[in-house]
TIMARDO-856623 format. One record per residue (C-alpha): x, y, z; residue in one letter; chain. Coordinates in steps of 0.25 Angstrom, whole numbers. Example, Ala and Ser with C-alpha at 12.3 -4.5 7.8 and 13.67 -1.06 7.14 Angstrom:
2
     x     y     z type mol
    49   -18    31    a   A
    55    -4    29    s   A
***
This chain:
572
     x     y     z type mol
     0     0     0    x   A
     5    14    -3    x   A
     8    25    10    x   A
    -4    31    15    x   A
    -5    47    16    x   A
   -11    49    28    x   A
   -10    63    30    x   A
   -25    64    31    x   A
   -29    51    36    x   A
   -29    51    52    x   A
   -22    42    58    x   A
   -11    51    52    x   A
   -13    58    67    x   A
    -7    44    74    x   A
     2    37    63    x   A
    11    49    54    x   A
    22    58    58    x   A
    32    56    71    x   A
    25    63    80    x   A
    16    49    80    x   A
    27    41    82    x   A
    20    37    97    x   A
     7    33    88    x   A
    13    25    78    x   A
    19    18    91    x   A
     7    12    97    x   A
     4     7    82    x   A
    18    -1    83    x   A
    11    -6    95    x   A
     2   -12    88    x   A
     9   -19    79    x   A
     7    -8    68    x   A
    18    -6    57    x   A
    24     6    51    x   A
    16     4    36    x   A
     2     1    46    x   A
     3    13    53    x   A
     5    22    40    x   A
    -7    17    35    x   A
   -22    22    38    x   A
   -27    16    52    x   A
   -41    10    51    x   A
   -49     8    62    x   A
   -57    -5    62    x   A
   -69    -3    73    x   A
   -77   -16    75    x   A
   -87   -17    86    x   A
   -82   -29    91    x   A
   -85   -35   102    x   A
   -94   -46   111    x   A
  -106   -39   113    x   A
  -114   -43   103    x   A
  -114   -55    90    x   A
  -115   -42    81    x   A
  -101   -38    84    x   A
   -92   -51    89    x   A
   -87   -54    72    x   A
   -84   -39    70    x   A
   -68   -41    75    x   A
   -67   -54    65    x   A
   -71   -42    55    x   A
   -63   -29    59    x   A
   -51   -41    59    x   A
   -54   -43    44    x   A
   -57   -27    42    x   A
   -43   -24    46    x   A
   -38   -35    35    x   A
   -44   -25    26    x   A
   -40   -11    30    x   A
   -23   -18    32    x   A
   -26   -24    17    x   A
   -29   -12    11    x   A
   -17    -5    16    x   A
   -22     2    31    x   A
   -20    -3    47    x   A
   -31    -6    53    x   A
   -35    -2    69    x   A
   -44   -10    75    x   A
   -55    -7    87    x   A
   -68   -10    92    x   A
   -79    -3    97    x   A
   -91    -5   106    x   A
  -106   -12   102    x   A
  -119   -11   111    x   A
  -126   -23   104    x   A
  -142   -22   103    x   A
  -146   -35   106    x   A
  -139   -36   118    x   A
  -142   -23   123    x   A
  -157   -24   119    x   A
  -169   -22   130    x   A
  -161   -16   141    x   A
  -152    -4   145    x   A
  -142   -10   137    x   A
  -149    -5   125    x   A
  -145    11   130    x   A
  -132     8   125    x   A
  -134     2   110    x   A
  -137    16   101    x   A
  -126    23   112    x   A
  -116    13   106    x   A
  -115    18    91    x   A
  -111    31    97    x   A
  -101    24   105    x   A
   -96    16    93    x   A
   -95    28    83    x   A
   -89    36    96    x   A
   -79    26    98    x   A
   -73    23    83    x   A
   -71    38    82    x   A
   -64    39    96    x   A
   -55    28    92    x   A
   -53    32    77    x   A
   -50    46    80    x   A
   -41    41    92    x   A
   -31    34    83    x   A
   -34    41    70    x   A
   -37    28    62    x   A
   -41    31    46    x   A
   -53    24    43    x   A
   -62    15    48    x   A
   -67     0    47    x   A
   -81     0    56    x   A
   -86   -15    60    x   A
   -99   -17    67    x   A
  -109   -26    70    x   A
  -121   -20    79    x   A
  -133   -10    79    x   A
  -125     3    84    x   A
  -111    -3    79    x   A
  -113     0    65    x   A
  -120    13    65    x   A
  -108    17    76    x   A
   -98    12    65    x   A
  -104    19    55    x   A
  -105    34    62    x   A
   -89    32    67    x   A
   -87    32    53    x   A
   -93    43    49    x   A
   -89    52    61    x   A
   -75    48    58    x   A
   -76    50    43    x   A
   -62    40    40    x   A
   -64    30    28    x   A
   -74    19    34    x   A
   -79     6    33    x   A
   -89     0    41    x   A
   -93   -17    41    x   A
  -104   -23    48    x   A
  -100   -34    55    x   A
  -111   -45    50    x   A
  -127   -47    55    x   A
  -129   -61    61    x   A
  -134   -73    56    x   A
  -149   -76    60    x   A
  -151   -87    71    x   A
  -159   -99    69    x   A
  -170  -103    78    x   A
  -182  -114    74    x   A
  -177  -113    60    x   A
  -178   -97    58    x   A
  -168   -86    56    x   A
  -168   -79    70    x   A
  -161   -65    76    x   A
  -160   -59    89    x   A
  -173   -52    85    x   A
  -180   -66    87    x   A
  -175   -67   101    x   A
  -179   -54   104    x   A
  -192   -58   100    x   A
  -193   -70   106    x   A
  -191   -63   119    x   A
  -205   -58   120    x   A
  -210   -71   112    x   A
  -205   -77   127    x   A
  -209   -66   135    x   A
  -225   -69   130    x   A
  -223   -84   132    x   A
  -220   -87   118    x   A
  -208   -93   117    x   A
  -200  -102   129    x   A
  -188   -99   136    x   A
  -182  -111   127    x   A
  -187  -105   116    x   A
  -180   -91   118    x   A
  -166   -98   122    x   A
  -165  -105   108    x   A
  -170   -93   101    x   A
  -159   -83   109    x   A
  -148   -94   106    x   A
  -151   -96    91    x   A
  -153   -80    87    x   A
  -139   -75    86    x   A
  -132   -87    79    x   A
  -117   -78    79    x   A
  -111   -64    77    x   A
  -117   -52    70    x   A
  -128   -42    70    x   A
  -142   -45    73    x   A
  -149   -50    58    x   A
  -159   -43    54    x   A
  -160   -30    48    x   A
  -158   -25    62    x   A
  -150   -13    67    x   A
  -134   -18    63    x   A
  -138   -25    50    x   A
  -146   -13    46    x   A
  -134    -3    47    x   A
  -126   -14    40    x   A
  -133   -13    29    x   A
  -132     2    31    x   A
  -116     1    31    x   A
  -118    -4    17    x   A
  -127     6    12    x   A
  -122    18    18    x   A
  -107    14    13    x   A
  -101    11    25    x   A
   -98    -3    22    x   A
   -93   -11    11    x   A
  -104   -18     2    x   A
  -108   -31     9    x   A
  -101   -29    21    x   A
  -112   -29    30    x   A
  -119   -42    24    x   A
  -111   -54    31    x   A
  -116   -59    44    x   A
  -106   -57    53    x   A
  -100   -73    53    x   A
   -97   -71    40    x   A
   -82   -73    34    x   A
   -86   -62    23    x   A
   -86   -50    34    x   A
   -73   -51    35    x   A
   -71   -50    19    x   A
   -79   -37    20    x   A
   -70   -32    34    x   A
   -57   -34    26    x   A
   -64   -27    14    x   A
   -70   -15    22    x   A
   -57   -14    29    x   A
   -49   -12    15    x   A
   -61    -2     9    x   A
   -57     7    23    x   A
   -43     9    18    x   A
   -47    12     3    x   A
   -58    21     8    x   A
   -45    29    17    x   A
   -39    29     2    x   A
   -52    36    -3    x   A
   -54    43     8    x   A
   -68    41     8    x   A
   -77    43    21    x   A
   -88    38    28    x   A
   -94    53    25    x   A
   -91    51     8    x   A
  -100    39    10    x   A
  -111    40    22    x   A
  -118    53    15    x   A
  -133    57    15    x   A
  -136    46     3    x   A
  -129    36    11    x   A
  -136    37    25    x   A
  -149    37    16    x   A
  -144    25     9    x   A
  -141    19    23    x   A
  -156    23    26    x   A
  -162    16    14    x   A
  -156     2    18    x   A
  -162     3    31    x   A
  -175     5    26    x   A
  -173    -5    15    x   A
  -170   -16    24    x   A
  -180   -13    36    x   A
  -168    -9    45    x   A
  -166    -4    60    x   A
  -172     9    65    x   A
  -159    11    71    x   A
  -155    13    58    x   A
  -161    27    57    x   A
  -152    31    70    x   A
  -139    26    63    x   A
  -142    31    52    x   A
  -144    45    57    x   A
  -132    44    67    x   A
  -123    39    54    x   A
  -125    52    46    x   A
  -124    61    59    x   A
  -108    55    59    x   A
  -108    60    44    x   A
  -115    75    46    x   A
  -127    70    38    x   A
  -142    72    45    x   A
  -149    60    42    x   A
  -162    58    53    x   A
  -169    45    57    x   A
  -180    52    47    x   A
  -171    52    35    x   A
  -168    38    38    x   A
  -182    32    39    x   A
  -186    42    28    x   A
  -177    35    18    x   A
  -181    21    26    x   A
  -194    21    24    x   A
  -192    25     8    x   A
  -184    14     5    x   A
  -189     0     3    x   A
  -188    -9    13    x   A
  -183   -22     5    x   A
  -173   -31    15    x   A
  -183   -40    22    x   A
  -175   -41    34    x   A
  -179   -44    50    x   A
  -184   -39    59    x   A
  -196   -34    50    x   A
  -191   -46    38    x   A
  -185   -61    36    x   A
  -171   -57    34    x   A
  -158   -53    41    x   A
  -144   -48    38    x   A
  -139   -63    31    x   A
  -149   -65    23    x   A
  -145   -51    17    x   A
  -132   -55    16    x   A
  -136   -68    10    x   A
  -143   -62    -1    x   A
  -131   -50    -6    x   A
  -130   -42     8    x   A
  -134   -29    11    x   A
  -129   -23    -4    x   A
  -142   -32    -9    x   A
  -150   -21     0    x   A
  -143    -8    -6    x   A
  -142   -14   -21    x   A
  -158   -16   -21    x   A
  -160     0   -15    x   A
  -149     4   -25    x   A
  -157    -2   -36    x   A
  -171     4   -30    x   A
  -165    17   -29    x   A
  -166    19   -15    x   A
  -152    21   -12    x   A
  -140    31   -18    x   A
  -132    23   -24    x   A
  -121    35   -26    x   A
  -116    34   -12    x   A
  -101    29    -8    x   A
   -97    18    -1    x   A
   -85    13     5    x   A
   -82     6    -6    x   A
   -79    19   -13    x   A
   -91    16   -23    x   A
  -106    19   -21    x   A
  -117    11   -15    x   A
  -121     9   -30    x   A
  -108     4   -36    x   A
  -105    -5   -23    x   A
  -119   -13   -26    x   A
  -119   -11   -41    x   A
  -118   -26   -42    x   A
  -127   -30   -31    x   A
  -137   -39   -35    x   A
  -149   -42   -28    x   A
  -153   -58   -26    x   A
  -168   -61   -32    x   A
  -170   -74   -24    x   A
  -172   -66   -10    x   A
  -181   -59    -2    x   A
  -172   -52     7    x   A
  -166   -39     0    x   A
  -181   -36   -10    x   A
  -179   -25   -21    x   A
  -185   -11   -18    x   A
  -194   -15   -28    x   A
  -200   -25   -20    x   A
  -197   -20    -6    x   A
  -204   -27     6    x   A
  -209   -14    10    x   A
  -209    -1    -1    x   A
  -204     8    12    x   A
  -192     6    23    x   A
  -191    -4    34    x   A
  -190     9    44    x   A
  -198    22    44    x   A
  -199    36    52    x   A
  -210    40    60    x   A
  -214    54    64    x   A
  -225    60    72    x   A
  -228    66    84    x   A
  -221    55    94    x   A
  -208    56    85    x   A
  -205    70    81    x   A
  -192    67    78    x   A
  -194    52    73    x   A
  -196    39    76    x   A
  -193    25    68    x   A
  -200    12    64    x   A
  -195     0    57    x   A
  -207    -5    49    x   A
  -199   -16    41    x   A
  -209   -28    44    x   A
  -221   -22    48    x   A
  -234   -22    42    x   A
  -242   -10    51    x   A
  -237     2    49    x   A
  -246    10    57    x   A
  -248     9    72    x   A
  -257    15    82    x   A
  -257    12    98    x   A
  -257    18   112    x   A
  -242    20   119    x   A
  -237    11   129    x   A
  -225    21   137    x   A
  -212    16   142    x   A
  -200    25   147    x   A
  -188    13   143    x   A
  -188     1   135    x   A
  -187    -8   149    x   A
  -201    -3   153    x   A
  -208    -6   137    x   A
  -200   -20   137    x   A
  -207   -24   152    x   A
  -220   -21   147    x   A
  -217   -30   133    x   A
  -214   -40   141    x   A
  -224   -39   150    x   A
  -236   -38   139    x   A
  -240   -25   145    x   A
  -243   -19   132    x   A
  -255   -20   120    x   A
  -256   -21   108    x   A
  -257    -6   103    x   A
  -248    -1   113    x   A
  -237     7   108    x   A
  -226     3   117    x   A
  -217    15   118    x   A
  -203    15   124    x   A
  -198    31   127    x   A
  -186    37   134    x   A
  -176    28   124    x   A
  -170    36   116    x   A
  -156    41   112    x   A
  -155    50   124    x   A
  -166    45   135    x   A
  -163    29   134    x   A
  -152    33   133    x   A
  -147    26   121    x   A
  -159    23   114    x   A
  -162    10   116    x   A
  -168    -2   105    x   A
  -183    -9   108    x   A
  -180   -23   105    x   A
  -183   -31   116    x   A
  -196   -25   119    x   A
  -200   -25   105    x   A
  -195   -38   103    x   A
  -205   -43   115    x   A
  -215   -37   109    x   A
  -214   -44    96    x   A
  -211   -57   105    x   A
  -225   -55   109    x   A
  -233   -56    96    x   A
  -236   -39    97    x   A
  -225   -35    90    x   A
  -237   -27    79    x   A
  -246   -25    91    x   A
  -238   -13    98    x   A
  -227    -2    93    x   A
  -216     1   100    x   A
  -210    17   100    x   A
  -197    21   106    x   A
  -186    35   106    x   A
  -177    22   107    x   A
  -175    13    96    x   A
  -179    -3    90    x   A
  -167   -12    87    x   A
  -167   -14    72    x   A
  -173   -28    75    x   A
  -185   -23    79    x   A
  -200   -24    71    x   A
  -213   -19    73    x   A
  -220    -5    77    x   A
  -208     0    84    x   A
  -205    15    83    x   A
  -189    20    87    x   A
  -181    33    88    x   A
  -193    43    92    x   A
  -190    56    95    x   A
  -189    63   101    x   A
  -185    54   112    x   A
  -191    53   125    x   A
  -180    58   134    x   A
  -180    72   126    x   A
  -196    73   128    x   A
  -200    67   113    x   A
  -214    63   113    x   A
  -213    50   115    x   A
  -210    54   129    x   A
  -222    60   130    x   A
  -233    49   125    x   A
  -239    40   136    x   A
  -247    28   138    x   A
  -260    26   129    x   A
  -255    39   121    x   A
  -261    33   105    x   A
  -248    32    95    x   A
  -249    30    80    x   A
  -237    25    71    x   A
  -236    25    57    x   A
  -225    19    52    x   A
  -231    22    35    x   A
  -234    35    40    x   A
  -222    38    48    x   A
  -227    43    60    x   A
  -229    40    72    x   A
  -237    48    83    x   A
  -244    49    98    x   A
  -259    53    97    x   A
  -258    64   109    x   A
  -262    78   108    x   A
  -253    89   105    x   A
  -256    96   118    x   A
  -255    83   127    x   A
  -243    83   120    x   A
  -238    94   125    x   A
  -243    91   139    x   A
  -235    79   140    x   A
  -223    87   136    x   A
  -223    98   145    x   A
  -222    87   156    x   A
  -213    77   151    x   A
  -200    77   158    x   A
  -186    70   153    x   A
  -184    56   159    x   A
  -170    53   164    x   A
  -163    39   161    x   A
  -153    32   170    x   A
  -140    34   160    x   A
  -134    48   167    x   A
  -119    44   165    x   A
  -112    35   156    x   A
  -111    31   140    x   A
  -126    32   140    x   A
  -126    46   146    x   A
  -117    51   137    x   A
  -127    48   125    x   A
  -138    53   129    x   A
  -132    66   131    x   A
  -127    66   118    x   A
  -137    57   109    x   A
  -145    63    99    x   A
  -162    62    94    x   A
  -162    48    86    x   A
  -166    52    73    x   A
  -153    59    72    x   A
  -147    45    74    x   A
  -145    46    91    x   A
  -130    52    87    x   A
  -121    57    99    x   A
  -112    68    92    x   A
  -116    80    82    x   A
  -109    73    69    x   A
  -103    74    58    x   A
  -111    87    54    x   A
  -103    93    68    x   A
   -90    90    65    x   A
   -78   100    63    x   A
   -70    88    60    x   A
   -71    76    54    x   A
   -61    63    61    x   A
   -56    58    47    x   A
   -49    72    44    x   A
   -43    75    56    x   A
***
């Protein structure tokens, strides 16, 4: 390989001239040669680590990613960063700390890049926040960036049927109404998550995989492999060598992640029934980059773009049987070709969406991936509901559902603990309207996911019986009538603080809103007497966010962004 100029790349600051002869040392330490430390440093950040299935195969591929970047002529830095795993932290306080983690994640890749002033990046992640996190540390850094899911999980077999961890969720409140034996349950629990990687359906991290491919973050197929799969390494080793040609191009996450992209990055969402959680990410992603993008823009562009991936929760399929049929690129190839995507937008490759799927062909013997011209539903899997309950927005995720409209009286809850007790309990009807308040970014804190208690109503048979509304979220594994992200949030007096039990509520999910039936003036009456609710977080990580966290249809972000900056890292 020819000498590297790197009078403008930064790692010059640790690695050029003699005044950095005590910096070059501690890379002798490491077993570094003279050629190694002259070249560009890229950081590899995995999330490894033994939390979760999602991330234990993600060291096997940041090994393989290093292969790459050394091949194509650059040295590699390894480290790793945190993961709150979902399914673990699910139905308890545990769950306070999953959103606060992508802010944690991002946070802690910029601190470690600017601490040692690598050159580029090589992001692996296998989990809800993880990815999103990855992502928005690549566009706060602004350093030539590659990012690599780390692979979904196969399904679990039980009785002869594909099963996720959604199923176990389920059964739960199948067991709970005497449904289904303690027996019953421990074969189910055992069978679900048969090795490592993401949760299977078109939940939360498969849903911003598919979104690294889109947007142009990731390299075409990357995000397809379940994570067991010999081929994720092929892709590691390939993402790391694009790194290093895209620190030859100079060409940034900011060249690639415009406002066409992040609407691309919406379209796929809406195209395969994806997470709600999506239109936080989303949001958060462009906020990094300087570029508004609302949850409304998000589930605007959702609910105009087919919904053709019939995936679970809401369809039959999950992430492998994607990648059995030609991957996510089957997905963006089938919205290129129905127009509901700009195909003139760079990649990491260097090329556009258009050129890298140009060859792409569609399978004709499969339902899972339909053209746009025979879409299972002519409108997205998620939509955005206004009205007077939701000034600022709320979310729903209609992927599945047949009853689009519903009307019922509230049932109040100030913490999801409270709601979940009464599920299991029965204490609730159909009609009810089961609303979970005081959530939300700022007064969970940490804006909790709903999975357990909508999962047990499901277990119960009354999953189209009742809605669910929350200022917290749903895990992207959730189905039915269950409204997230409405703001304004309780904790800063938004009206969902203010409805109370037996007040009427209409949703309509065709419509797009979604509102209490209480006079203006009562109202205004309840307002003038509401008073802000404390929580038991007053020190601490969870503290810290709720100070600083942000409305969630600006993506719940923690910093002003990109659009703030005086400087950007990558030309420091």
């Amino acid at each position: 390989m020819t000498a590297w100029d790197k009078s403008r790349l930064p790692s010059r600051h640790t690695t050029m001239g003699p005044e950095r002869a005590p910096h070059r040392s501690y890379y002798y330490a490491m077993g570094l040669t003279k050629e190694e430390i002259e070249q560009p440093l890229v950081g590899v950040a995995s999330c490894w680590n033994e939390a979760a299935p999602c991330n234990i195969a993600l060291s096997r591929q940041a090994q393989a990613a290093k292969v790459g970047v050394k091949a194509a002529g650059a040295t590699p830095r390894e480290f790793t960063t945190i993961t709150v795993t979902d399914g673990i932290a699910m139905g308890h306080q545990s769950m306070k700390s999953s959103l606060a983690s992508r802010e944690a994640i991002a946070d802690s890749i910029e601190l470690t890049m600017r601490g040692h002033c690598y050159d580029a990046l090589v992001g692996i992640a296998g989990c809800d926040k993880s990815l999103p996190g990855v992502m928005m540390s690549m566009l706060r850094l602004n350093v030539p960036s590659v990012f690599m899911y780390g692979g979904s999980i196969m399904p679990g077999r039980h009785h002869d049927h594909d099963v996720t961890v959604l199923d176990v969720f389920e059964a739960v409140g199948q067991h709970a109404a005497g449904n289904m034996s303690d027996e019953e349950l421990d074969e189910l629990e055992r069978h679900a998550c048969p090795g490592a990687g993401a949760c299977g359906g078109q939940f939360t991290a498969n849903t911003m995989a598919c979104v690294s491919e889109m947007i142009g973050l990731a390299l075409p197929f990357s995000a397809g492999a379940p994570a067991p799969d010999v081929t994720r390494d092929d892709y590691a080793v390939a993402s790391g060598k694009a790194v290093v040609e895209l620190i030859r191009r100079n060409l940034r996450p900011r060249d690639i992640v415009t406002l066409d992209a992040l609407h691309n990055a919406a379209a796929i969402v809406g195209a395969t029934g994806g997470s709600t959680n999506a239109a936080l990410h989303l949001p958060a992603m462009a906020h990094e980059a300087g570029i508004r993008f609302t949850l409304q823009d998000v589930a605007e562009i959702m609910r105009k773009t087919p919904h053709i991936a019939d995936l679970k929760p809401g369809g039959k399929y999950v992430a492998a049987d994607v990648f059995r049929i030609g991957g996510v690129p089957v997905i963006i190839k089938a919205l290129l070709d129905g127009g509901y995507v700009k195909g003139d937008c760079l990649t990491v490759t260097g090329k556009t969406l258009a050129e890298n799927h140009r060859e792409v062909i569609i399978p004709k013997d499969q339902d899972v991936v339909h053209p746009t011209s025979n879409p299972i539903s002519p409108i997205g899997g998620v939509v955005a509901l206004h009205g007077n309950l939701a000034p600022e927005g709320a979310i729903v995720k209609i992927a599945g559902m047949h009853n689009l409209r519903f009307e019922g009286t509230a049932l109040c809850f100030d913490c999801e603990e409270d709601a979940f007790a009464a599920v299991d309990a029965r204490a609730y009807k159909a009609g009810d309207v089961i609303i979970v308040r005081y959530e939300g970014p700022k007064g969970g804190p940490g804006m909790r996911e709903m999975l357990s208690t909508t999962s047990a109503i499901y277990g119960q048979g009354m999953g189209d019986k009742v809605a669910l509304i929350t200022d917290g979220r749903f895990s992207g594994a959730t189905r039915g009538f269950c409204i997230g992200h409405v703001g304004p949030e309780a904790a800063v007096g938004g009206p969902i603080a203010l409805l109370q039990n037996g007040d009427r509520l209409v949703i309509d999910a065709e419509k797009g809103t979604i509102d209490m039936l209480v006079p203006d003036e009562e109202i205004a009456r309840r307002r003038a007497a509401w008073k802000p609710r404390a929580h038991d977080y007053n020190a601490g990580a969870l503290w810290k966010y709720a100070q600083l966290v942000g409305p969630a249809y600006l993506g719940a972000v923690t910093n002003p962004g990109g659009a703030a900056e005086t400087h950007c890292y990558a030309d420091q």
